[in-house]
N, C-alpha and C positions, 0 to 999 in steps of 0.2 A: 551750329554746336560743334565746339572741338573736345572732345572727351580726351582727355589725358589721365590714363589709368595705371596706377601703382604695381606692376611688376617683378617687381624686387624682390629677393630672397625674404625675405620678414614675411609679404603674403604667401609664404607655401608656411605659415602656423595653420595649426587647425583651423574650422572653420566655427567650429562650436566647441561650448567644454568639453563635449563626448569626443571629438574629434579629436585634442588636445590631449585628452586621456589617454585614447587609445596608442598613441602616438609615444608620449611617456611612456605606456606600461609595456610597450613593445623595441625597444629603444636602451643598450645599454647606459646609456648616458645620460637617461630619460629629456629626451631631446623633444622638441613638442612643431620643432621645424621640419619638412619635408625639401629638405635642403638637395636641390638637382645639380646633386656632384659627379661633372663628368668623367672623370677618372674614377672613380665606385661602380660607374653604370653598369652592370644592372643592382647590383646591389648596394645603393646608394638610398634616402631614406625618404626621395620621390619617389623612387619605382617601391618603395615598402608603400607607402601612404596609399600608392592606385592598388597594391595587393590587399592590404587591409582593407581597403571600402572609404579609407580617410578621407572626407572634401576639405580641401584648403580654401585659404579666401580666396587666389586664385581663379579658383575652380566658381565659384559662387561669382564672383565679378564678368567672369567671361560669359557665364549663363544671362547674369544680368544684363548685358550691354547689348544681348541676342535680345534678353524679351522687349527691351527698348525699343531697337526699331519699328518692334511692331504694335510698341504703343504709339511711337511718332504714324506711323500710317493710319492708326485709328483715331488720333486726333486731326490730322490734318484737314480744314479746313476747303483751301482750296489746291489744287496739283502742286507740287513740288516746293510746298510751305515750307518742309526744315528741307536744309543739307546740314550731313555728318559727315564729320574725319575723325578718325581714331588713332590714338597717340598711345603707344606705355615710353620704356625706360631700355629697351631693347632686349632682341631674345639672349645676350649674351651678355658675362659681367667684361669679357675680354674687347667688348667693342660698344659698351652700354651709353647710354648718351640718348636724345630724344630720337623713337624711332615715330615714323609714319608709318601706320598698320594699315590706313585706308586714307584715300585723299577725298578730300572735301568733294562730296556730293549730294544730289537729290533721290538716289535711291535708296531708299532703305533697307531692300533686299541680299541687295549687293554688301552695305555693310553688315548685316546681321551675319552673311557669308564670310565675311574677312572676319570677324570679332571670335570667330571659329578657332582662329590659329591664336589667341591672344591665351598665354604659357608664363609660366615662371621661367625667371631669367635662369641661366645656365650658369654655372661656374665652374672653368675649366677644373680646380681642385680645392680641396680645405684650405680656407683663410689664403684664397687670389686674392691679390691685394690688399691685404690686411682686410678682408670684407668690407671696403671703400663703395658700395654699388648701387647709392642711395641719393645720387644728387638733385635733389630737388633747387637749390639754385641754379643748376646751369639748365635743368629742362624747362624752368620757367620762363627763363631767361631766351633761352631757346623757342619758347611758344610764341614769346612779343615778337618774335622776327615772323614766325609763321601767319601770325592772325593779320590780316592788311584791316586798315582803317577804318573801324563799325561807322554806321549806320543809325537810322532812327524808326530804319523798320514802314517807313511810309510804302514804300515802292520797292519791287525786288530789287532794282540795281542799288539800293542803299539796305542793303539788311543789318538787323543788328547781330553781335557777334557773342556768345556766350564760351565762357569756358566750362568744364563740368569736370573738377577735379575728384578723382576718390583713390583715397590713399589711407594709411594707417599712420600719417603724420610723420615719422621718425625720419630724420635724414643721416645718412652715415656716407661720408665723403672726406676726403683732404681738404681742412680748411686750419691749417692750425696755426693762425691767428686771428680768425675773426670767429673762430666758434666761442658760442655761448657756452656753454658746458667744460668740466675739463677734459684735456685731450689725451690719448697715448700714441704717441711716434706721429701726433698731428693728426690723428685719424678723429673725424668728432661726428660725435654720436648729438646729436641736438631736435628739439621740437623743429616742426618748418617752422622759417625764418619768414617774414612777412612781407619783405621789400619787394622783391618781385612783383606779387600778390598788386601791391601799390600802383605799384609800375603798368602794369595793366589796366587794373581800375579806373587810373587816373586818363587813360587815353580811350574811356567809354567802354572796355570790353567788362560785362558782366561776369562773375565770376560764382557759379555754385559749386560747393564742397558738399562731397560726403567721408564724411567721417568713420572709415571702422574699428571703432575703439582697437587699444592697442592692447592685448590682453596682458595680464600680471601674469607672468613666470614663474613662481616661485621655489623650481624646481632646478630652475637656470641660474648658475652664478652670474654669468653673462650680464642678463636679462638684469640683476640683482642689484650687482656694480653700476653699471652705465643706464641702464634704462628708467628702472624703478625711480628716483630719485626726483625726474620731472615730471612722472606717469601718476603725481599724488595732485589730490585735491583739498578743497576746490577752490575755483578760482575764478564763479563765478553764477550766479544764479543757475543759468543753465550747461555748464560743463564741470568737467569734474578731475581735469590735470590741465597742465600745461599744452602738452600735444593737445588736446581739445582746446583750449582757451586762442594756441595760435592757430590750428585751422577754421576757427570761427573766425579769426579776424582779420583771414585771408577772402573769405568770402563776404561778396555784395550783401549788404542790409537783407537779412528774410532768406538767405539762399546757402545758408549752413543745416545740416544735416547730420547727427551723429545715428549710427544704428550699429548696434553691441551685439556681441556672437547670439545672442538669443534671441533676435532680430531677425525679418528675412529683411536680406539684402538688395534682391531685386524688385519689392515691394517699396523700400525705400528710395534706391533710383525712381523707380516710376514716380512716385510722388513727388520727390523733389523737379523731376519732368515737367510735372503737370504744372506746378507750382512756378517754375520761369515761366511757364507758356503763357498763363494766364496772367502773370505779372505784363508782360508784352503786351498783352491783346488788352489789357487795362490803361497799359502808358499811351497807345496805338489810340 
């Protein structure tokens, strides 16, 4: 299992409506982001969110990826059935790019310990980069080099390889000329793009998404302009915008997962866990 988990400033929104409220109604700007501006520190609207009580997704992701491990220990079958590595987007938007948080292994202990420091990225100041800090094509892109050649799972030296993406879908990066959406100064704001996704698939690696819906703003011009517009539905029996429609169709048949702020989070990782496993131990 290679967990690659969404880091980027978009996960310090709240974590629940209350969260989102609290956050507006404490917030000249009624800002619903706990945006970790290093130049503000300490009074930047991370260090309000930890004063407040506010849990970000962030926060709820990182708890999640702790209790994982020690669902992987309790299902495991026979000694050192899974190995994990843990992936986000890096702790910094100054040097963001795909980080390794833990490298591939069979203790689960060990990674529940690293999944410890997994944080919303940094940004040395307001609008670094034009807020560029979202590239989900180059970290995809990035993972196909890391993941070596699955497997069919017979025998350990052939295991098979699963990715376990969760993310809040939106990419905002420099891409301005192949983004789907329109752009400003090239900066594009767009649902994930699928090809990657493909890319993987195609060479056997398994891919489960979880999906944390992407909340409505409505408070946010921001949010209003660029985001809202792809964020409508539906588009599809079971999803209900675009961002959901394409992180569905980044993941393997059965291995899509949306769970909405009113949702627990780590309840839904677990599930979707259990749900590879047992898809394996079915094809196995």
């Amino acid at each position: 299992f290679y967990l690659l988990l969404d880091n980027t400033p978009s996960m310090g929104v709240g974590a629940t409506p209350a969260d989102v409220t609290t956050m507006v109604n404490n917030t000249p700007d009624q800002c619903a982001f706990a945006c970790h501006d290093l130049s503000a520190t300490p009074n930047d609207y991370y260090s309000l969110a930890k004063k407040l009580g506010v849990t970000t997704r962030i926060d709820v992701v990182r708890s999640a990826t702790q209790q994982l491990m020690d669902t992987a220990t309790t299902l495991e079958i026979v000694p050192n059935q899974f190995r994990m590595a843990i992936y986000d987007f890096g702790s910094s938007a100054s040097s963001s790019g795909l980080n390794r948080v833990f490298p591939l292994s069979s203790s689960n202990s060990n990674a529940k310990t690293a999944a410890a420091n997994i944080d919303l990225m940094t940004v040395p100041y307001q609008n670094y980069n034009n807020d560029q800090d979202t590239d989900f094509d180059g970290a995809l892109s990035s993972m196909n080099t890391e993941i070596s050649a699955p497997g069919d799972g017979s025998i350990p030296s052939k295991p098979q390889k699963i990715l376990f993406f969760v993310s809040d879908g939106v990419a905002d990066s420099y891409y301005p000329s192949s983004c789907t959406q329109p752009t400003s100064g090239g900066r594009c704001q767009e649902p994930l793009t699928v090809a990657n996704c493909t890319t993987l698939k195609n060479r056997g690696i398994k891919i489960a998404v979880l999906y944390t819906t992407y909340l409505a703003l409505p408070t946010n011009s921001w949010y209003m302009s660029w985001i809202d517009p792809f964020n409508q539905g539906p588009y599809g029996p079971s999803v209900n915008s675009k961002i959901a429609a394409n992180m569905q169709s980044c993941a393997s048949p059965g291995f899509f997962f949306e769970v909405s702020p009113t949702d627990g989070i780590s309840q839904a990782v677990t599930a979707l866990f259990q749900k590879v496993v047992q898809s394996a131990r079915l094809t196995e």
